[in-house]
LUMVEX-829440 format. One record per residue: x, y, z of N, C-alpha, C in turn; residue in one letter. Coordinates in steps of 0.1 Angstrom, whole numbers, plus 2048, in hexadecimal, padded with zeros to 3 digits. Layout:
! residues N
<rec n_X="X" n_Y="Y" n_Z="Z" ca_X="X" ca_Y="Y" ca_Z="Z" c_X="X" c_Y="Y" c_Z="Z" kolba="a"/>
...
END
This chain:
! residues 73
<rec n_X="A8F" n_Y="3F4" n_Z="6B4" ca_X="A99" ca_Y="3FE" ca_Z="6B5" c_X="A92" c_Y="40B" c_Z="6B6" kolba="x"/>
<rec n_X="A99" n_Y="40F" n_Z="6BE" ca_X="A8F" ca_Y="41F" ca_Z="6C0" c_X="A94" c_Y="42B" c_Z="6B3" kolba="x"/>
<rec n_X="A8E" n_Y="433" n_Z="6B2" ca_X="A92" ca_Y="43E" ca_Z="6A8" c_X="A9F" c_Y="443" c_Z="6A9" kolba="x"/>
<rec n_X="AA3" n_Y="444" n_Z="6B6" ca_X="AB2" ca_Y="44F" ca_Z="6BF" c_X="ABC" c_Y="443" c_Z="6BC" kolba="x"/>
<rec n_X="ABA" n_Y="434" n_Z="6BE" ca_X="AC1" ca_Y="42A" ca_Z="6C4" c_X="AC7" c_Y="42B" c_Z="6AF" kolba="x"/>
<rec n_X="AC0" n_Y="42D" n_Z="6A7" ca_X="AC2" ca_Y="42A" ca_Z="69B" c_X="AC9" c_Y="438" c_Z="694" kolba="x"/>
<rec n_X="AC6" n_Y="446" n_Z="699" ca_X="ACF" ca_Y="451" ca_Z="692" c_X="ADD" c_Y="451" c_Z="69B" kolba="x"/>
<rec n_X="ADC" n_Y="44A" n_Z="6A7" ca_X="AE9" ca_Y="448" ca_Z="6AF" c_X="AF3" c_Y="440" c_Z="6AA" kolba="x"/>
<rec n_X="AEF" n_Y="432" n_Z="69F" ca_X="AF4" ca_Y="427" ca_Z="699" c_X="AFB" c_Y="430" c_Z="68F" kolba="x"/>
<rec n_X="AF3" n_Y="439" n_Z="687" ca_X="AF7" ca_Y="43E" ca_Z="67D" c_X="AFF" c_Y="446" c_Z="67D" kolba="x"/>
<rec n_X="AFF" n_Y="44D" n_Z="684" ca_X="B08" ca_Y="454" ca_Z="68B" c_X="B17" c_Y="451" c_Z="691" kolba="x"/>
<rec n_X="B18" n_Y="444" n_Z="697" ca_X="B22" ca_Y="43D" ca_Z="6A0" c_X="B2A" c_Y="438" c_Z="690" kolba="x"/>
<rec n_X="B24" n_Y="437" n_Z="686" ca_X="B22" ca_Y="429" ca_Z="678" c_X="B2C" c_Y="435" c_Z="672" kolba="x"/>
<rec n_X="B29" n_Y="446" n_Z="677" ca_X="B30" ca_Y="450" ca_Z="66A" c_X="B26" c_Y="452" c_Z="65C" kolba="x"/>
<rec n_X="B1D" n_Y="448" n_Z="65E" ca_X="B13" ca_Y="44B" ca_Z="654" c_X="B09" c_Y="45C" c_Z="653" kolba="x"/>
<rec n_X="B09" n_Y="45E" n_Z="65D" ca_X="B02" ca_Y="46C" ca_Z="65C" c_X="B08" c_Y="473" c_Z="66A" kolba="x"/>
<rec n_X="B0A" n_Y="483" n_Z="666" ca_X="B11" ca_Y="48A" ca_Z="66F" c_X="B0B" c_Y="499" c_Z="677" kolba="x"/>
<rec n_X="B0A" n_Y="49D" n_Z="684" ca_X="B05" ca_Y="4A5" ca_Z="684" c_X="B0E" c_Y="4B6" c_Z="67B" kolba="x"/>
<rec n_X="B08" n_Y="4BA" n_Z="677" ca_X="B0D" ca_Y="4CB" ca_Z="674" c_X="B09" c_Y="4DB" c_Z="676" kolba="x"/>
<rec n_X="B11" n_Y="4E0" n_Z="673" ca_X="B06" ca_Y="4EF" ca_Z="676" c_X="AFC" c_Y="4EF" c_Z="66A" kolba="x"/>
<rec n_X="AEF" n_Y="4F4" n_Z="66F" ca_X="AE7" ca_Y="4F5" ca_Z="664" c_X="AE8" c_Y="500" c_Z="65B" kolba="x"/>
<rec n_X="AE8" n_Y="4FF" n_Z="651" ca_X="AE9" ca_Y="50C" ca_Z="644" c_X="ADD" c_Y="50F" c_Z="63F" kolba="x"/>
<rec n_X="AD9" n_Y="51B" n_Z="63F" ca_X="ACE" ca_Y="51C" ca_Z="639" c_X="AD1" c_Y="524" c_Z="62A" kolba="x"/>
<rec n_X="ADE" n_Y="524" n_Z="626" ca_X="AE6" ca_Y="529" ca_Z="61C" c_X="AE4" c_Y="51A" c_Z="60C" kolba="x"/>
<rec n_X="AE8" n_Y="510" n_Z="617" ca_X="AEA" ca_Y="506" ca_Z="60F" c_X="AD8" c_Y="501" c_Z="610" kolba="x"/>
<rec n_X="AD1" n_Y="501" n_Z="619" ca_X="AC7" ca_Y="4FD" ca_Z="616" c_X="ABD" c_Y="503" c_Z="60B" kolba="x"/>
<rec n_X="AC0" n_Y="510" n_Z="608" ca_X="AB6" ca_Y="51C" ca_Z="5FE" c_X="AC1" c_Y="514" c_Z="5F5" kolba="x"/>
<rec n_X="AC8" n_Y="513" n_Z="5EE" ca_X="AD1" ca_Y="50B" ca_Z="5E1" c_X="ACA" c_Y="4FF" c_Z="5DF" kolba="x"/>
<rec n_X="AC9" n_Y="4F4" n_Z="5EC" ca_X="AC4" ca_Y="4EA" ca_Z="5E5" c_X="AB2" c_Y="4EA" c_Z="5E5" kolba="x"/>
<rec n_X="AAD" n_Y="4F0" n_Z="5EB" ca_X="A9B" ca_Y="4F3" ca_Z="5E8" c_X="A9D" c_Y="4F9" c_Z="5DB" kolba="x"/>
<rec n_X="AA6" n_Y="505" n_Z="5D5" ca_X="AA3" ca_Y="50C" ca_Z="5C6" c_X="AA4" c_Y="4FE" c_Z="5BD" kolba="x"/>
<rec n_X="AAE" n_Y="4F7" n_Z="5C1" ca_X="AB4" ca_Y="4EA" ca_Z="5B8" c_X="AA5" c_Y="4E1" c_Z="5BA" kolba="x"/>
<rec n_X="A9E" n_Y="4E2" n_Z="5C6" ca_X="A94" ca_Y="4DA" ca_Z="5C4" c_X="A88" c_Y="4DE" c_Z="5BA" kolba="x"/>
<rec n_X="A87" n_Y="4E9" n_Z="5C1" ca_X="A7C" ca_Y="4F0" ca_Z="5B5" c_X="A80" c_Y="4F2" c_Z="5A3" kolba="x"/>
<rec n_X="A8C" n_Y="4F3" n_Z="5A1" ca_X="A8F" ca_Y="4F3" ca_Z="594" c_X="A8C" c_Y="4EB" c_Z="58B" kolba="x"/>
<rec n_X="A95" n_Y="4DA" n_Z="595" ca_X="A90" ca_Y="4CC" ca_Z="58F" c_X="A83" c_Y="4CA" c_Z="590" kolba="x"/>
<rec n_X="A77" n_Y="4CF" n_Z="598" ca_X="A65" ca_Y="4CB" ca_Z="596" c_X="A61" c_Y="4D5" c_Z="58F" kolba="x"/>
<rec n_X="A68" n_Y="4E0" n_Z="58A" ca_X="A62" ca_Y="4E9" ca_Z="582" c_X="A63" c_Y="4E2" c_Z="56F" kolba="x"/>
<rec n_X="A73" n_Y="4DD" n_Z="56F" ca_X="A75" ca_Y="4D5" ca_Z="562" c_X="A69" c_Y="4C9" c_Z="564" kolba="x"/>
<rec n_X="A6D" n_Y="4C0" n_Z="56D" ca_X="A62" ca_Y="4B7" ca_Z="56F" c_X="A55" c_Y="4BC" c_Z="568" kolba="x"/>
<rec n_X="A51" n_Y="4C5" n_Z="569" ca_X="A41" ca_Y="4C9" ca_Z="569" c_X="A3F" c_Y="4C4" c_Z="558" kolba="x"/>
<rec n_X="A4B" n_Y="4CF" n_Z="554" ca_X="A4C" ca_Y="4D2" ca_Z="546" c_X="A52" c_Y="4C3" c_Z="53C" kolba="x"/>
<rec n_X="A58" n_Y="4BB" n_Z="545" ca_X="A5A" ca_Y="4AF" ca_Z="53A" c_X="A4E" c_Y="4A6" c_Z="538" kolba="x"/>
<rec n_X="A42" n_Y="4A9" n_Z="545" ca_X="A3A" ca_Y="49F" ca_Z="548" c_X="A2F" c_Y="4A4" c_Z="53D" kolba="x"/>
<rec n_X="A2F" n_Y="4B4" n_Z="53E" ca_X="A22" ca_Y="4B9" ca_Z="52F" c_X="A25" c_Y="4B6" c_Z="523" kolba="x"/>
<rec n_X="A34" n_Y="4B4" n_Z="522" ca_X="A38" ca_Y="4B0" ca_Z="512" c_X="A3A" c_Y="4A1" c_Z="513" kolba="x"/>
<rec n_X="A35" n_Y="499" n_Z="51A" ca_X="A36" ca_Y="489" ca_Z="517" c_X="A41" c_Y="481" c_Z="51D" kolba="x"/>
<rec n_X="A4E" n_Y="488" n_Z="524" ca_X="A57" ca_Y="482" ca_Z="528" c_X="A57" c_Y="47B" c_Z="534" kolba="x"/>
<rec n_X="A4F" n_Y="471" n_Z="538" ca_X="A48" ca_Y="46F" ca_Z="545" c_X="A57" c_Y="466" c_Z="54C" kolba="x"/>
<rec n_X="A5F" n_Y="460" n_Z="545" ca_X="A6B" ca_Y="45B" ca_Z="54E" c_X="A75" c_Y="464" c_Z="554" kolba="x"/>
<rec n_X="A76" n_Y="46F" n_Z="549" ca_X="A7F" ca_Y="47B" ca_Z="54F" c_X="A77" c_Y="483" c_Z="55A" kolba="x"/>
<rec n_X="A6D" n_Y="484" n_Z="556" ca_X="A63" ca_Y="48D" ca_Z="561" c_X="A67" c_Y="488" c_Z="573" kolba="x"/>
<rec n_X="A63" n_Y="47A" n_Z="56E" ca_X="A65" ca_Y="470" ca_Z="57C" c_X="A70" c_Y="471" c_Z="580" kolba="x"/>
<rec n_X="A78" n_Y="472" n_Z="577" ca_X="A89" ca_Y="474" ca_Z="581" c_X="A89" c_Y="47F" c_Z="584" kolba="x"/>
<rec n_X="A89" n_Y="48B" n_Z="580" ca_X="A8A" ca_Y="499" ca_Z="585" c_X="A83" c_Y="49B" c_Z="58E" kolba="x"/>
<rec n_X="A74" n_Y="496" n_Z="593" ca_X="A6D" ca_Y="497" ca_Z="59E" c_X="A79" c_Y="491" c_Z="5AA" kolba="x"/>
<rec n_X="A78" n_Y="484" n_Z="5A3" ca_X="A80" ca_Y="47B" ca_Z="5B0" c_X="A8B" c_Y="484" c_Z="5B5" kolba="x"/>
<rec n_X="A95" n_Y="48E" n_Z="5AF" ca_X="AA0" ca_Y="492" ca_Z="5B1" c_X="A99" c_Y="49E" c_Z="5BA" kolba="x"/>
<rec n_X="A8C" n_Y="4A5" n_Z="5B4" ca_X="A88" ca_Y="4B4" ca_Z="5BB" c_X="A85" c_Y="4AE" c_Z="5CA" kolba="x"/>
<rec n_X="A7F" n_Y="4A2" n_Z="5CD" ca_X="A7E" ca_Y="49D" ca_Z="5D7" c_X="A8B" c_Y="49A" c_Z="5E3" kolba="x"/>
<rec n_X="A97" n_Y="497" n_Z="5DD" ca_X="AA0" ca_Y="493" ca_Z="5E5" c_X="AAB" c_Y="49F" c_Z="5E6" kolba="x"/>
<rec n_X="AA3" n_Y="4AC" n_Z="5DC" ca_X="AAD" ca_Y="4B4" ca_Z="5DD" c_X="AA6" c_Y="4BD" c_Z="5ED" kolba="x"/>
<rec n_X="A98" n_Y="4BE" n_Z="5EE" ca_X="A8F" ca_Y="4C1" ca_Z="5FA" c_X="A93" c_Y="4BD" c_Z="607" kolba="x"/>
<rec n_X="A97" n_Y="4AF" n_Z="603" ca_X="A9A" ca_Y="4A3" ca_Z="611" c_X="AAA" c_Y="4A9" c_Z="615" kolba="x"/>
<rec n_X="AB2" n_Y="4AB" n_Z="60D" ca_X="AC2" ca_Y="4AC" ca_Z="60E" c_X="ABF" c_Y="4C3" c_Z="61B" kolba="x"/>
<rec n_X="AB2" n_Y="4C5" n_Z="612" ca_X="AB0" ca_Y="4D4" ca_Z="617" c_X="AAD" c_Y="4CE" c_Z="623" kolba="x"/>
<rec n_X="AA5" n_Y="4CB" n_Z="629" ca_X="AA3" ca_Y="4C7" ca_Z="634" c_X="AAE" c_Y="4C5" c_Z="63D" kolba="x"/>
<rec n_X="AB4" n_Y="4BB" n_Z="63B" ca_X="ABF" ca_Y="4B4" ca_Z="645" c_X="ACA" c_Y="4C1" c_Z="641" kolba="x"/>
<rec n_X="ACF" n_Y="4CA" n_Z="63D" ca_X="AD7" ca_Y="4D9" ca_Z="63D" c_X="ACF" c_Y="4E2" c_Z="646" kolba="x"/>
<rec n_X="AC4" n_Y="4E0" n_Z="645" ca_X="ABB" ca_Y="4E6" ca_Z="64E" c_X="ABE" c_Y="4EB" c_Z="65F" kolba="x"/>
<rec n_X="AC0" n_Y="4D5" n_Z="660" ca_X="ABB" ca_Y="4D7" ca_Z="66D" c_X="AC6" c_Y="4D1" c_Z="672" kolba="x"/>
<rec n_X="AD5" n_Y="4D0" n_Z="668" ca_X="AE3" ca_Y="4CF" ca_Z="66E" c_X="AE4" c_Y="4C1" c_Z="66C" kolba="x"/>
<rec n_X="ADF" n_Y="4B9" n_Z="663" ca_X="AE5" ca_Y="4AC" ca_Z="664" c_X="AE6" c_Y="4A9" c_Z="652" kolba="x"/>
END
């Protein structure tokens, strides 16, 4: 299945939509990203390595969610 044949499925499916891009909402969720790797940093020097891991995991998907506001999807 090609790359196009598969965002078209998704698309057809209602699963993902094209939008206008915001660069409004994208600076909100990059600060939300950086905020949660900034605590991350800080739970990981005090020993909290499971909370650390989740707040990275979240600074990561808050980057990915920036992205796709980015570029309208």
């Amino acid at each position: 299945m090609k790359k196009t044949d598969f965002l078209a499925k998704l698309i057809d499916e209602k699963k993902i939509q094209i939008i206008e891009p915001s660069e409004n909402i994208k600076n909100a969720y990059l600060k939300r990203s950086y905020e949660s790797l900034t605590s991350s940093k800080l739970l990981a020097d005090a020993g909290n390595l499971n909370d650390s891991i989740a707040l990275t995991y979240y600074s990561m998907y808050y980057s990915v969610l920036a992205l796709f506001y980015r570029i309208g999807l």
